[in-house]
N, C-alpha and C positions, 0 to 999 in steps of 0.2 A: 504494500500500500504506500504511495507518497504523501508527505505531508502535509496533513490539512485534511485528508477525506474522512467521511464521515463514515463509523466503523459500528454504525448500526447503536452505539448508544446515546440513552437523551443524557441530556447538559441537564444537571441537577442544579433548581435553583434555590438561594435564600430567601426568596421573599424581601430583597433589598429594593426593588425596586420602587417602592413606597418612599423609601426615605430619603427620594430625592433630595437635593439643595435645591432651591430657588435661585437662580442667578439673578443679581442685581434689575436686570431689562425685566424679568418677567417679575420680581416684587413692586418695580414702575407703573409696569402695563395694570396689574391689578390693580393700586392704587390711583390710578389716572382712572380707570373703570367706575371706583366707587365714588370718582369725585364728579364725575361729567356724567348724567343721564344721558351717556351714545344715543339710544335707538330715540328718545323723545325728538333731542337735539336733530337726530337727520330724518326723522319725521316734518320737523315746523322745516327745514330748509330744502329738501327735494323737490317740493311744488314750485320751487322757484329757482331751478339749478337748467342749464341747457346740459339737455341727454346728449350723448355719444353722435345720436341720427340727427341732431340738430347743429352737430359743432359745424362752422362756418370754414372748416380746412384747419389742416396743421396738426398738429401732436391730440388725440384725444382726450377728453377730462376726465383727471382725478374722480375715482368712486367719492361720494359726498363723505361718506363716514371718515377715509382716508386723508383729504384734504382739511376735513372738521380736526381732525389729528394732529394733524401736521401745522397747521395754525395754531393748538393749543403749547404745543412744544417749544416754537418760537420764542415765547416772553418766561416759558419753565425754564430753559434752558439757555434762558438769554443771545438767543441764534440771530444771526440777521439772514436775508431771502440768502446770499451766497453761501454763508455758513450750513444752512439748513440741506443746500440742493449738496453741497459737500457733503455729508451726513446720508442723504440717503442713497447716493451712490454705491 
């Protein structure tokens, strides 16, 4: 057999996998969650957003919830428009 193949037994596990760590981004994400009612927020603003089938040419628009985010980030993180487009590259 070469190394690596699998020799017909299972992989015994601990049950570790519960005890993730949270990394820093995703104890953010959750907290920026609890602080902003997302779905309300892109509820009042989609009535008045231009859809994808309406853009006027060029780069397609930002999902609302995504742009609503990325707005929010700006003055959390103190980012300016170049800073930010840096960032989500």
């Amino acid at each position: 057999m070469k190394w690596g193949e699998n020799r017909g037994m299972n992989q015994i596990t601990l049950g570790l996998d519960s005890l993730h760590k949270k990394t820093r981004k995703e104890e953010f994400l959750e907290e920026m969650n609890k602080v902003v009612p997302w779905q309300a927020l892109v509820a009042l603003i989609q009535p008045h957003t231009r859809g994808a089938h309406q853009a006027l040419g060029g780069r397609p628009p930002f999902a609302v919830e995504t742009m609503s985010r990325i707005l929010c980030l700006q003055p959390w993180w103190n980012l300016s428009d170049p800073a930010m487009e840096k960032e989500l590259l």
